[in-house]
FIGUBA-540194 format. One record per residue: residue in one letter; x, y, z of N, C-alpha, C, O in turn. Coordinates in steps of 0.05 Angstrom, whole numbers, plus 5000, padded with zeros to 4 digits. Layout:
<sites>
AXYZXYZXYZXYZ...
</sites>
This chain:
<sites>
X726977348869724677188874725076898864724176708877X726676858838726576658830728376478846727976238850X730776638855732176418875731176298905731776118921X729276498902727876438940725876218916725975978921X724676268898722675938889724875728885724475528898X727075708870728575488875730075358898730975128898X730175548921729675398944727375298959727875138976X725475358956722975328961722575078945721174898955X723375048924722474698913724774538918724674318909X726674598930729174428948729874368924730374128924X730474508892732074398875734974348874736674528875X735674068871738674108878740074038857742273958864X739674038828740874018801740374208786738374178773X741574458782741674678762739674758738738374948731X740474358721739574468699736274368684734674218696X735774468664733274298655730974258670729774038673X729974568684728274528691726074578684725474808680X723774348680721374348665718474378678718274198695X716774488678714474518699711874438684710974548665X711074248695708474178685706474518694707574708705X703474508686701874648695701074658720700474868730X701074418735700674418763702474578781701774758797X705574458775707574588787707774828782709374948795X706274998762707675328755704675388766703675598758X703675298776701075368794701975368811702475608815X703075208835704675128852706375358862706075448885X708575468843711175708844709275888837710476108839X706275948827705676278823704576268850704376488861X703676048864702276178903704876088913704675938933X707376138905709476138919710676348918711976438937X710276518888711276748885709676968893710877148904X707676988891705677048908705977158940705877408945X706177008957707777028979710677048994711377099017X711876978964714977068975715477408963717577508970X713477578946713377818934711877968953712478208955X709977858971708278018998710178179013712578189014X708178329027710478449043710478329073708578299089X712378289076712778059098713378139129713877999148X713078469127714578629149710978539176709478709187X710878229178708778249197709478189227707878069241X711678269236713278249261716278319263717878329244X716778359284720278529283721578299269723078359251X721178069274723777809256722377859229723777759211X720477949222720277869189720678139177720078179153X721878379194721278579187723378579157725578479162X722978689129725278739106725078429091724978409066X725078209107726177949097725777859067727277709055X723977949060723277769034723978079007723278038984X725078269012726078458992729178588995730078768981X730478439015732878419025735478298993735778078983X736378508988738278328962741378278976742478388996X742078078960744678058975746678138965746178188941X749578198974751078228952752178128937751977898943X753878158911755478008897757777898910758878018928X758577648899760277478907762277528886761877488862X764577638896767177768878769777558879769677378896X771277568867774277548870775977608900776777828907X776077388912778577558932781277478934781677238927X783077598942786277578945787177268956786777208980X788477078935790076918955791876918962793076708958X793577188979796077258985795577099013797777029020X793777019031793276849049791476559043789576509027X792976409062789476179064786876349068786676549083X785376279056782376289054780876209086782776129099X778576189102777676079114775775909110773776049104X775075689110773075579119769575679118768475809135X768675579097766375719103764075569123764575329123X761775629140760575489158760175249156761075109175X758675079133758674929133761474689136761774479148X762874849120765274649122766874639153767974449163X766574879163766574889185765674599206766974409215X763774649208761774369216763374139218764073989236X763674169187764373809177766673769190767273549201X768774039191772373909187770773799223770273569229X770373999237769773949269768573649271769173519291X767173559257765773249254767873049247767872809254X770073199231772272909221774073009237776072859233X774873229261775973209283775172999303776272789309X772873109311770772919322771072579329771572489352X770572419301770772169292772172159273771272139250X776272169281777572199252777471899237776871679246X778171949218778271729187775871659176776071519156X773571719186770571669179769771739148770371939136X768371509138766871589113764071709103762771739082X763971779138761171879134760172099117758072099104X761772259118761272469092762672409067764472549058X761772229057763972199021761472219017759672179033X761172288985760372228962760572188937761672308919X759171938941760271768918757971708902755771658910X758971738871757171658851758371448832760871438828X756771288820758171098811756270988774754170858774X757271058757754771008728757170768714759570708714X755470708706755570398682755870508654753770588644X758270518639758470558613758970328588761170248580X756670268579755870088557756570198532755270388523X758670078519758870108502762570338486763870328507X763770428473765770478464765770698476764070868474X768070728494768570938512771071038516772570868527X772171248511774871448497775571448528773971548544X777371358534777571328569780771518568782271548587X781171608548783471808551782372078545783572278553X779872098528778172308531777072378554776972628556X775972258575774172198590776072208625775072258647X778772138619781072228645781772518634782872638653X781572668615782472878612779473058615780073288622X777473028612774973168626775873248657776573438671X775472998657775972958691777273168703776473308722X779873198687782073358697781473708696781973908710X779673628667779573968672777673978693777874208702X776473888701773773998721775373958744774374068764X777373848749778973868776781374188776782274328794X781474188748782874518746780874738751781274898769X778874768738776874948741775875038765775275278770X775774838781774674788808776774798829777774588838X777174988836779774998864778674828889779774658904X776274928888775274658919776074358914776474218933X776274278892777073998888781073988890782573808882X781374138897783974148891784574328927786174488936X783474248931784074378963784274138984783773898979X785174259011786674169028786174309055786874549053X785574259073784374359103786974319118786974099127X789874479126790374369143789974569171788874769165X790474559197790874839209792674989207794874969196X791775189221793175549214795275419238795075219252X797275649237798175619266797375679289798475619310X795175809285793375819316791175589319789375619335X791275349302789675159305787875169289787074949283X786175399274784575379263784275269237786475259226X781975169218782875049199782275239173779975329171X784175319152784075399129783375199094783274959087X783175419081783275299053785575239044787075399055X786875089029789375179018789375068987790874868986X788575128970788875078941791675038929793375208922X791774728928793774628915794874648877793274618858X796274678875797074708839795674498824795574268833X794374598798793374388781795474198762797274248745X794573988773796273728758794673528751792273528756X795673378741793373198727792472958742794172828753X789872888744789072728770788872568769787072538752X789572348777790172028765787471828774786471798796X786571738748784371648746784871348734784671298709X785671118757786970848747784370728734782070758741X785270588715782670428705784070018708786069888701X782269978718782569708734780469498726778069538728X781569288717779868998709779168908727780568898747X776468818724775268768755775068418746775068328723X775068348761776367918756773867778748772567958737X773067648748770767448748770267308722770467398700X769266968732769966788708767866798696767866718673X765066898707762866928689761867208695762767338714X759167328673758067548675758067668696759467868699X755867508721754667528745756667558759756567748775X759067408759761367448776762967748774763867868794X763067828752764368018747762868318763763868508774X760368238758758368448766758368488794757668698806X759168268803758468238841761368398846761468608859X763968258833766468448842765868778829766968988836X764468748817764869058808763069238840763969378857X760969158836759369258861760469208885759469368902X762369048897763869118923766169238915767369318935X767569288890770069508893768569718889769769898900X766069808876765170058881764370148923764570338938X763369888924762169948953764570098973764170258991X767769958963770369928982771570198967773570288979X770970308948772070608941770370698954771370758976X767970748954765670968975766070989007765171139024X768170739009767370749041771170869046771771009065X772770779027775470999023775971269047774371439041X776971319062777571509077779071799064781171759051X778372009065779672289059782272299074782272119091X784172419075785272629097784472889079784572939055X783573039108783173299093785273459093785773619074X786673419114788873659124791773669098793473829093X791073449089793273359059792273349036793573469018X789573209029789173249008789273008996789872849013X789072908978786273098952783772998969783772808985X781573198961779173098973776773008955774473018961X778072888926776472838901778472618888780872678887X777372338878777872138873776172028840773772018835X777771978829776371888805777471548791779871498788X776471448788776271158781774871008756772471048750X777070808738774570738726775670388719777770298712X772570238728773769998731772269828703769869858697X773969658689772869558670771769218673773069008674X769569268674767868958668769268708637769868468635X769168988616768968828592770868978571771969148585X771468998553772769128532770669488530771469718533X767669378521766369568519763469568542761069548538X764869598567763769548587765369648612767069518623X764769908619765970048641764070138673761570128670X764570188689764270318719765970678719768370668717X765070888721766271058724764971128751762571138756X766971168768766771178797768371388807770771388808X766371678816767071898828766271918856764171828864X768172048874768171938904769372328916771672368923X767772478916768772708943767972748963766172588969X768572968983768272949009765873189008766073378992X764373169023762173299033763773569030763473669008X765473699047766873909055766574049023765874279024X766973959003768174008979765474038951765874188932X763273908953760873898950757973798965757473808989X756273708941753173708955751073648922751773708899X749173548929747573398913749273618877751073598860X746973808884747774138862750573988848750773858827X752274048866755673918851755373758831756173798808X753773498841753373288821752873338798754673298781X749973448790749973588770751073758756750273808734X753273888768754474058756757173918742758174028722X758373668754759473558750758773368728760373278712X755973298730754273138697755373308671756573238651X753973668687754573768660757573848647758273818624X758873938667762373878655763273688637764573698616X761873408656763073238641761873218614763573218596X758773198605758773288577759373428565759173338542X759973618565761873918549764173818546764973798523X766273708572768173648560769273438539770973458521X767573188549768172918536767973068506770073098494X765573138496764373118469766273328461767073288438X767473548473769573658445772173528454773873608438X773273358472776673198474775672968456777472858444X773772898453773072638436773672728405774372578387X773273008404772473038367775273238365775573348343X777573288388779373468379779873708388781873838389X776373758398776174078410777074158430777473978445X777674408438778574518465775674528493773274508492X776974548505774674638530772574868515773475068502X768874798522767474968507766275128530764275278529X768175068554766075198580767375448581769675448570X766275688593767575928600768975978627767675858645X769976038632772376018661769976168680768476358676X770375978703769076158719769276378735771576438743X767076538743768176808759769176858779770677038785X768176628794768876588817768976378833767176238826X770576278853770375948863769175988893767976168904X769975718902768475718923769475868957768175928977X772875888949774875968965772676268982772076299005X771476518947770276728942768176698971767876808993X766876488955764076438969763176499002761376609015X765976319006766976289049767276629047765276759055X768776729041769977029054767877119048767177269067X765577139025762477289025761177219050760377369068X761276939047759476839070758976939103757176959120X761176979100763077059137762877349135763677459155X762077519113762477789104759477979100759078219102X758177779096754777889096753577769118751577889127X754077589127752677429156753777669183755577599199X752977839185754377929201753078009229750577979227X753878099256753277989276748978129270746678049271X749678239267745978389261743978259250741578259255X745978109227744377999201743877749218741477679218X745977559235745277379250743077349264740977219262X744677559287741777569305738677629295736777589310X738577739268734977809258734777449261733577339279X735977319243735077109236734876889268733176729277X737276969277736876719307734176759319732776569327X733177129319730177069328728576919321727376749334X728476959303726476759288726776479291724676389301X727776369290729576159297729375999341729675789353X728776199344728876159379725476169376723876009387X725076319364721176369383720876119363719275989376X721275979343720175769323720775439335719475239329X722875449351723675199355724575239390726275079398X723475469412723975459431722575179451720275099448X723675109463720374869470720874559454720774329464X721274619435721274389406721974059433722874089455X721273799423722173609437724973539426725673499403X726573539448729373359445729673199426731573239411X727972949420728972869400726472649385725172539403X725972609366723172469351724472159348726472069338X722172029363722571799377721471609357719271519364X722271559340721171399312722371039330724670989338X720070869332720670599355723170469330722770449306X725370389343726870189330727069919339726369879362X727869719326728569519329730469349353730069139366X732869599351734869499363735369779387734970009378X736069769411737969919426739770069422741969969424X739770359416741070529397743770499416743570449441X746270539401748870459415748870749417747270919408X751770759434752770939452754271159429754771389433X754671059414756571129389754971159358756370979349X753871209342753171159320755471009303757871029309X754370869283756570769263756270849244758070839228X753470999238752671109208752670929182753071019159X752170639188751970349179748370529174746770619191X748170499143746070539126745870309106747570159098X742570319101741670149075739470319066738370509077X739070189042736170319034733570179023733769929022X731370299015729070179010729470288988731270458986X727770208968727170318939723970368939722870208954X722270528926720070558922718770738903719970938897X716870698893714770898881712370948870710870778861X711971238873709171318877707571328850708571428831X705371228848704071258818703971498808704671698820X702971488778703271658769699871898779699572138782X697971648780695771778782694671838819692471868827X696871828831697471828862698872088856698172278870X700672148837702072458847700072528834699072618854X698372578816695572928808694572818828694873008843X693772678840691772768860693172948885692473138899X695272798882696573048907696973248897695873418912X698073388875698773508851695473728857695273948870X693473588845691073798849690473918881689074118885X691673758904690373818930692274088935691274308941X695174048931696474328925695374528914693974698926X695674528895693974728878691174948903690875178910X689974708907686974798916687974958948686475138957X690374898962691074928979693375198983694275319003X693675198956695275478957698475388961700175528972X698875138950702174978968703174848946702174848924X705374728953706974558928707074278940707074198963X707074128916707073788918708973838946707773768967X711673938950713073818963711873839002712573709022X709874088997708874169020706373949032705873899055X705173839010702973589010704573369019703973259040X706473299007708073079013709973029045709972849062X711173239044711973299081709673319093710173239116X707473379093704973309109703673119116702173089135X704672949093703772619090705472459111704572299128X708872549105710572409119710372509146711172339162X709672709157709372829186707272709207707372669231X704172679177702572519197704272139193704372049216X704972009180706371839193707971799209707871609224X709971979209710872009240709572089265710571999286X707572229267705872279290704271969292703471979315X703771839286702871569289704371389293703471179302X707071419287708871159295710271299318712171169328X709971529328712371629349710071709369710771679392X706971809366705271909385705472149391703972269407X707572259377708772519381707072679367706672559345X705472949368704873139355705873409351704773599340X709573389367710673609363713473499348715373409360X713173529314714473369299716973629280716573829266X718373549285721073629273722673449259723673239266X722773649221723873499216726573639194726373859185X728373499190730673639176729473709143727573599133X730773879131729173949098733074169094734074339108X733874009066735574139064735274369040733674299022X736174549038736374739016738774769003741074779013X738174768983740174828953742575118970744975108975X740775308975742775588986744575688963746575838966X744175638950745475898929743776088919742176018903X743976338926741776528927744376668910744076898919X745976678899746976898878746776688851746676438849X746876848837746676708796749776578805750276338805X751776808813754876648812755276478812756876398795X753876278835753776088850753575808848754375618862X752275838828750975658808751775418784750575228776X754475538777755575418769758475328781760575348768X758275228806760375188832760674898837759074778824X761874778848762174558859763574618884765674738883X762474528912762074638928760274518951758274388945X760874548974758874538998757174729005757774899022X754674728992752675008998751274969017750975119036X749674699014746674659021747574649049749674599060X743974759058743574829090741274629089740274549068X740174539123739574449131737074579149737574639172X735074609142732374819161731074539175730274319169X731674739200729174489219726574599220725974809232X724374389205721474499194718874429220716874309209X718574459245717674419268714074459255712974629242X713474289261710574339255708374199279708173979288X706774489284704574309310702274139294700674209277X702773899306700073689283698173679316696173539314X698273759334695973769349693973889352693974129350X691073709360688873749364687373649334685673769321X688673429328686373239305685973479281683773569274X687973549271686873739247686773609224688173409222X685273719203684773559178686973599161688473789160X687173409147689473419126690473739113692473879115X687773749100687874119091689474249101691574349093X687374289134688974349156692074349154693374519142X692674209164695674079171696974159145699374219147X695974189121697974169095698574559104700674689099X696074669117697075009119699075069142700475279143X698974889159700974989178704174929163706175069166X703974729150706474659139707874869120710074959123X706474909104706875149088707275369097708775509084X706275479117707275709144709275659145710875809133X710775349162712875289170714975349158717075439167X714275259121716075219108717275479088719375529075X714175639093714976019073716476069097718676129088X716676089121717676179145721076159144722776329147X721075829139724175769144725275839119727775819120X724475909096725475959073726076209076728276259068X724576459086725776739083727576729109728776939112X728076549127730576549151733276329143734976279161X733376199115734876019107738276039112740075869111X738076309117741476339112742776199133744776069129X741776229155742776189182743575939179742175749172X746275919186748075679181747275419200748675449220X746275259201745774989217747474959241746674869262X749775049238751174999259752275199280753875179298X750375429267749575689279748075659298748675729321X745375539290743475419302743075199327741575189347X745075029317745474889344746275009359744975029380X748975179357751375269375748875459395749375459419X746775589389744775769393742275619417741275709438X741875359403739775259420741175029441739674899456X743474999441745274839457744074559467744174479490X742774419441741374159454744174009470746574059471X742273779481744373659491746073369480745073149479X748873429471749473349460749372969464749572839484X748872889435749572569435749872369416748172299400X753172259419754572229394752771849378753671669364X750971899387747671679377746371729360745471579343X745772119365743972179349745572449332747672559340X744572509312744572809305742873089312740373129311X745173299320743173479332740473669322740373789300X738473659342736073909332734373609305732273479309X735673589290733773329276734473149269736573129256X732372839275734472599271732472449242732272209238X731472639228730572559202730072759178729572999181X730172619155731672939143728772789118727972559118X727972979103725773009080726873259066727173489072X727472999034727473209010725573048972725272828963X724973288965724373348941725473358920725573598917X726773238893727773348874726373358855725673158843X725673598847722873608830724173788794723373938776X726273658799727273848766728573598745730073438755X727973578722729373428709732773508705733973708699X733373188711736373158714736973168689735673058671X739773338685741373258660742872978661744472928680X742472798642743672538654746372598631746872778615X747672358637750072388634750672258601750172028596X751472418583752472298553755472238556757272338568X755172088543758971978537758771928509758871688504X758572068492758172008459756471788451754371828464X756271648441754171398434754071168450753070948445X755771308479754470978500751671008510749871168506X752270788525749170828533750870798569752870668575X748870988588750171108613747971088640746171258644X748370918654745870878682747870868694750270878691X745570858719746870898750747270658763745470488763X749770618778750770338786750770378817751570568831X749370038823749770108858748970398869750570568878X745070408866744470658875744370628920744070788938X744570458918743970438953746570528961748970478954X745270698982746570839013747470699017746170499012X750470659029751870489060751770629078752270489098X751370869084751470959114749271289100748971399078X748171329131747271539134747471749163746971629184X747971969165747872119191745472129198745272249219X743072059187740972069218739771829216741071659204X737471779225736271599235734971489212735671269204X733071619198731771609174732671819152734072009159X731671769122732071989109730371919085731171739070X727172119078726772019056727672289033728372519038X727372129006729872268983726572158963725771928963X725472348952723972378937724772478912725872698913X724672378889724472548857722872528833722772298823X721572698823719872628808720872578774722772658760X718572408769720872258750718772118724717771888726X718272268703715872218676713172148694712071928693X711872398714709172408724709272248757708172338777X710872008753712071828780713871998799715372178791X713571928820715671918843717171688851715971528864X719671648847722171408852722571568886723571778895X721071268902723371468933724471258943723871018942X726771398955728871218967728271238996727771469002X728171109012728371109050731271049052732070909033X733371149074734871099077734871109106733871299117X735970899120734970889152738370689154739670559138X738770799196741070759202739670439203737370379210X741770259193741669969198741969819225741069599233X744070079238743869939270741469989290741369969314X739770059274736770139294734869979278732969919293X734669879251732769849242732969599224734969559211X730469409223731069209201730269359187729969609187X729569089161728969209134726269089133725069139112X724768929153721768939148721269169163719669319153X722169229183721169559196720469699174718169769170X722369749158722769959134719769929113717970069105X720569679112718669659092715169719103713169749089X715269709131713369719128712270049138709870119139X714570209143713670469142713170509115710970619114X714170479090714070559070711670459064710370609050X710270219071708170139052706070309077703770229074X706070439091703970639106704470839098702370969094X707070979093706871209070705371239049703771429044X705970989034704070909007701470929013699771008997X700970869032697570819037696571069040694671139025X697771269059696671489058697171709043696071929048X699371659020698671799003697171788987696071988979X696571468973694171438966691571488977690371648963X690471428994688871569007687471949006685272049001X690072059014690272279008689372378981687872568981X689872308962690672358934687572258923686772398905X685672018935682672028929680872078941678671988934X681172238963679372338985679872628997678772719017X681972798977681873008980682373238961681973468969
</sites>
């Protein structure tokens, strides 16, 4: 139950998670209904008391396969080869005396620990593409003086060599698909700049990658050995489970569900842009910055509650009726990704897990907010007990029609991060986040919500070749409006 509630709050960082009283109001009418018995039609028949199995050890006397998701991707960098559309890159500011031979040997162990970081896609001889886990060696992490004759100067080169590592190209079929960097401003003044490929992780990773790195730094700094315990299993495990419990039965329950929910659905949500969408995407992204008061989230905060739903279900309701007003559309689809690690194993992985549920909701016939916040929550307990079903299962299933402009089944994605982050220690520096803006995104829009001491910090991230940045701004400040609104009138 608890892993169907941590997907249900789209948590995508492991650790430190803290719940006000609202929110554990929130997860008990979540637990509530994910403990029901759910057998209320042949697709829901078992779903919600269904256990899965353990995720074991398996033989690498062969390449591994591919698990779906990655699947997807390699087919996407077939697709549009050399593309940076799937990297991820993080990039923090280290102030202050920093063991940078402590801190390349972290690095290293979390690149040993972790076989996905140490892997390599090339094809089988029948064309298809495998895993292939390369030998651990030590991963070269150059540290580089970034030029400039004053402060400001230094700062502007630091932020376009971070920008020109993020946008860096993979080969997957060779390898490595994990890059580590660290560029120095000042004596006691660093950039540590981590850059992998989608294929290889996902938000979750990050965090898991925070927490490595504190475990390791703080005992290579004082002498100590690695304090982490080896893990049970990697992600190689995960693919052959994956491909191993999805099986043709287990599929088809879930594709039902899946066909009667989104049969009909509109082609594609027509959010008005600026510019003439090209023939091609470039996945040329920027972002907005924003956030929500503190006394704007309890009011949404209590309308949950009263509604039987979670902030994040109030909040996609908010953003759904703004899209039905800027598109006219009342048959609104929208992307919502999930964490997807439903075993404990899993958990401590670095890895490509997260799935992608398309959350279809009817806002027609003028219903009241209330209203609208219950269908959502239908939508959203619905797609949560059908989560497994791989995204690209789903397409391959509803066969939209393809177009290399847009992304398929949804061209805007809404998420939540509602758990406190472990942020990152490096012994007595002091450690923020550098150059938080997007350069590119795969859909059209994307809002990235997290809550953050009572506030919400949200980011908009919208394709740049469709959209200015007063467009942007001014969806966001109609977001604002109606969640305020919302938040004192209901």
């Amino acid at each position: 139950v608890m892993s169907r509630v941590r997907d249900t709050f789209d948590v995508e960082v492991p650790f430190g998670a803290l719940f006000d009283a609202p929110t554990v109001a929130g997860l008990a009418a979540v637990v509530d209904e994910l403990t029901a018995d759910t057998a209320t039609s042949p697709t829901d028949e078992g779903a919600g008391a269904r256990d899965l199995p353990a995720v074991v050890p398996v033989s690498r006397a062969e390449p591994l396969p591919l698990s779906y998701p990655q699947q997807r991707l390699w087919f996407l960098d077939q697709l549009i080869p050399d593309n940076p559309f799937y990297n991820l890159p993080v990039a923090c500011r280290i102030e202050g005396r920093l063991d940078v031979a402590a801190l390349h040997r972290a690095v290293t162990e979390i690149v040993h620990r972790h076989e996905v970081l140490r892997t390599a896609f090339p094809p089988s001889a029948g064309g298809r593409p495998v895993q292939v886990v390369q030998p651990a060696g030590e991963l070269p992490m150059p540290v580089i003086d970034v030029p400039g004759e004053t402060p400001e100067e230094v700062l502007a080169n630091a932020t376009a060599m971070t920008e020109e590592e993020a946008a860096r190209t993979f080969d997957l079929a060779k390898g490595p698909v994990f890059r580590a960097s660290v560029l120095r401003l000042a004596p006691d003044d660093h950039v540590l700049v981590l850059v992998l490929h989608h294929m290889v992780g996902d938000g979750w990773s990050m965090g898991v990658v925070t927490h490595e790195l504190n475990a390791l730094y703080g005992a290579y700094c004082v002498g100590e050995e690695t304090p982490l315990a080896p893990l049970a299993v990697q992600y190689g495990d995960y693919a052959v489970w994956q491909r191993g419990w999805l099986t043709d039965a287990e599929v088809e329950r879930q594709l039902a569900y899946w066909r009667q929910k989104l049969t009909g659905m509109p082609p594609v949500l027509e959010l008005p842009t600026d510019r003439v969408r090209p023939a091609v995407s470039t996945y040329q992204g920027a972002t907005r910055f924003f956030t929500v008061r503190r006394e704007t989230v309890d009011g949404l905060k209590r309308l949950a509650r009263s509604e039987r739903a979670t902030l994040y279900m109030v909040l996609l309701a908010a953003f759904k009726v703004l899209l039905v007003r800027y598109t006219g559309q009342t048959d609104v689809v929208v992307g919502a990704p999930v964490a997807n690690r439903r075993r404990a194993e899993l958990e401590d992985l670095i890895g490509f897990f997260v799935n992608t549920l398309a959350l279809r909701t009817d806002c027609s016939g003028d219903p009241s907010f209330r209203e609208l916040v219950g269908r959502v929550r239908e939508t959203a307990l619905g797609a949560y007990t059908h989560q497994d079903l791989p995204f690209e299962r789903l397409v391959t299933e509803l066969a939209p029609s393809r177009d290399l402009s847009r992304n398929p089944l949804v061209q805007t994605m809404f998420q939540l991060h509602n758990t406190e982050v472990e942020p990152l220690r490096l012994g007595d520096t002091t450690v923020s986040l550098f150059n938080e803006a997007a350069l590119s995104t795969r859909f059209d829009t994307e809002m990235h919500l997290m809550e953050d001491e009572g506030r919400i910090r949200g980011r908009w991230i919208y394709a740049s070749d469709l959209y200015d940045e007063a467009t942007v701004d001014r969806y966001v400040a109609s977001y604002l409006q109606l969640l305020e609104h919302i938040a004192r009138n209901f």
